[in-house]
C-alpha positions in Angstrom: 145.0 126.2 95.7 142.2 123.9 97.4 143.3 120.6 98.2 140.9 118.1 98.0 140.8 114.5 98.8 137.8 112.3 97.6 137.5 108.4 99.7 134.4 106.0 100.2 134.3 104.1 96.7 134.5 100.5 96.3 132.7 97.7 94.8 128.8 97.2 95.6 126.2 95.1 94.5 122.8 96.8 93.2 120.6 97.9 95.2 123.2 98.9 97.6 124.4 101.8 99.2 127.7 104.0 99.8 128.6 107.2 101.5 131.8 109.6 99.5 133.7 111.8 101.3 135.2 115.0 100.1 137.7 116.6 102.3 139.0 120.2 100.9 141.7 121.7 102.7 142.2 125.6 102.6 139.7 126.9 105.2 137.5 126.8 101.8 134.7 126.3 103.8 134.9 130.1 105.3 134.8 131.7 102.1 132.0 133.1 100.3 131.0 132.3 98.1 131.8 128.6 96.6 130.4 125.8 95.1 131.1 121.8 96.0 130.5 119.4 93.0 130.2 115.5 92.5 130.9 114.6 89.4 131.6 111.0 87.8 133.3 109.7 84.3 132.3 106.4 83.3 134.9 104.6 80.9 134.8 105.7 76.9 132.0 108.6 78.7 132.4 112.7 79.2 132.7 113.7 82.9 129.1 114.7 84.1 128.2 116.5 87.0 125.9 114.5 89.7 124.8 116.8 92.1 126.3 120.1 93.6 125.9 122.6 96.8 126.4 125.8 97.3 127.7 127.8 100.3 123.9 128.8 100.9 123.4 125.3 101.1 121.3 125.6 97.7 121.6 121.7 96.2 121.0 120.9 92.5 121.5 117.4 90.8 121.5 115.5 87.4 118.2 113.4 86.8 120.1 110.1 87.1 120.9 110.9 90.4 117.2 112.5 91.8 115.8 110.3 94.5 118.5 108.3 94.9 121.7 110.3 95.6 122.1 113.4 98.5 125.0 115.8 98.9 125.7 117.0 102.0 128.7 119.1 104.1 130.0 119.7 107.3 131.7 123.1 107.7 133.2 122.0 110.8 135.3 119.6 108.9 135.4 121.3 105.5 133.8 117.9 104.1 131.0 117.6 101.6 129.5 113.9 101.2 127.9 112.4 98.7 124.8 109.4 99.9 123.8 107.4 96.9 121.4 104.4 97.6 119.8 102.4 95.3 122.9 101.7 93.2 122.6 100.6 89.6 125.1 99.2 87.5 125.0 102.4 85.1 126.2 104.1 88.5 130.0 102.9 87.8 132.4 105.2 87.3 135.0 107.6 88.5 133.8 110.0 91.4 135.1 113.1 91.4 135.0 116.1 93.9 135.0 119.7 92.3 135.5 122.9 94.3 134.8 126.3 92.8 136.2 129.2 95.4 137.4 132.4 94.4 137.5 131.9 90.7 139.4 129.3 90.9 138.2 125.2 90.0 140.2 122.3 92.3 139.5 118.8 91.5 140.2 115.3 93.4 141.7 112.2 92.1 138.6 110.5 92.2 137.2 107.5 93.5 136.1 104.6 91.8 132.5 103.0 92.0 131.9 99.9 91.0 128.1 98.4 90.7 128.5 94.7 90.1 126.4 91.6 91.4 
């Protein structure tokens, strides 16, 4: 099982900026192939993917989140990131780090992400 631990939200006014962090734990980042995925549940909403990246390094993302929001990783430290600039208020909600290895789907706790002036 892939642990994975998801830090960087907090409270921002538009227009701002914030940098997630995903940290995934069983050497995931040496097998082939998986998949890393942001994903965010606003209150009262279903929990919608945001952008994801591949082991290839192949990227795809939700049109709310083109031109705005990158997702990077870092084998070295098994961590995928998630740059969104340009924050709206729409943008609140829980972050959540997926990891699809093996077959097998881990989730994070999630972080919240507030957008408030």
């Amino acid at each position: 099982q892939v642990q994975i631990v998801e830090s960087g939200g907090g409270l921002v006014q538009p227009g701002g900026s914030l940098r997630l962090s995903c940290a995934a734990s069983g050497s995931i980042f040496r097998l082939r192939p998986y998949v890393m995925g942001w994903y965010r549940q606003a209150p009262g909403e279903q929990r919608e993917l945001v952008e994801h990246i591949t082991s290839g390094g192949s990227t795809g993302y939700a049109d709310s989140a083109k031109g705005r929001f990158t997702i990077s990783k870092d084998n070295a430290e098994s961590t995928v990131y998630l740059q969104m600039n340009s924050l709206k208020p729409e943008d609140t909600a829980v972050y959540y780090c997926r990891a699809d290895v093996l077959g097998r789907t881990s989730w994070g706790q999630g972080t919240q992400v507030t957008v408030s002036s």
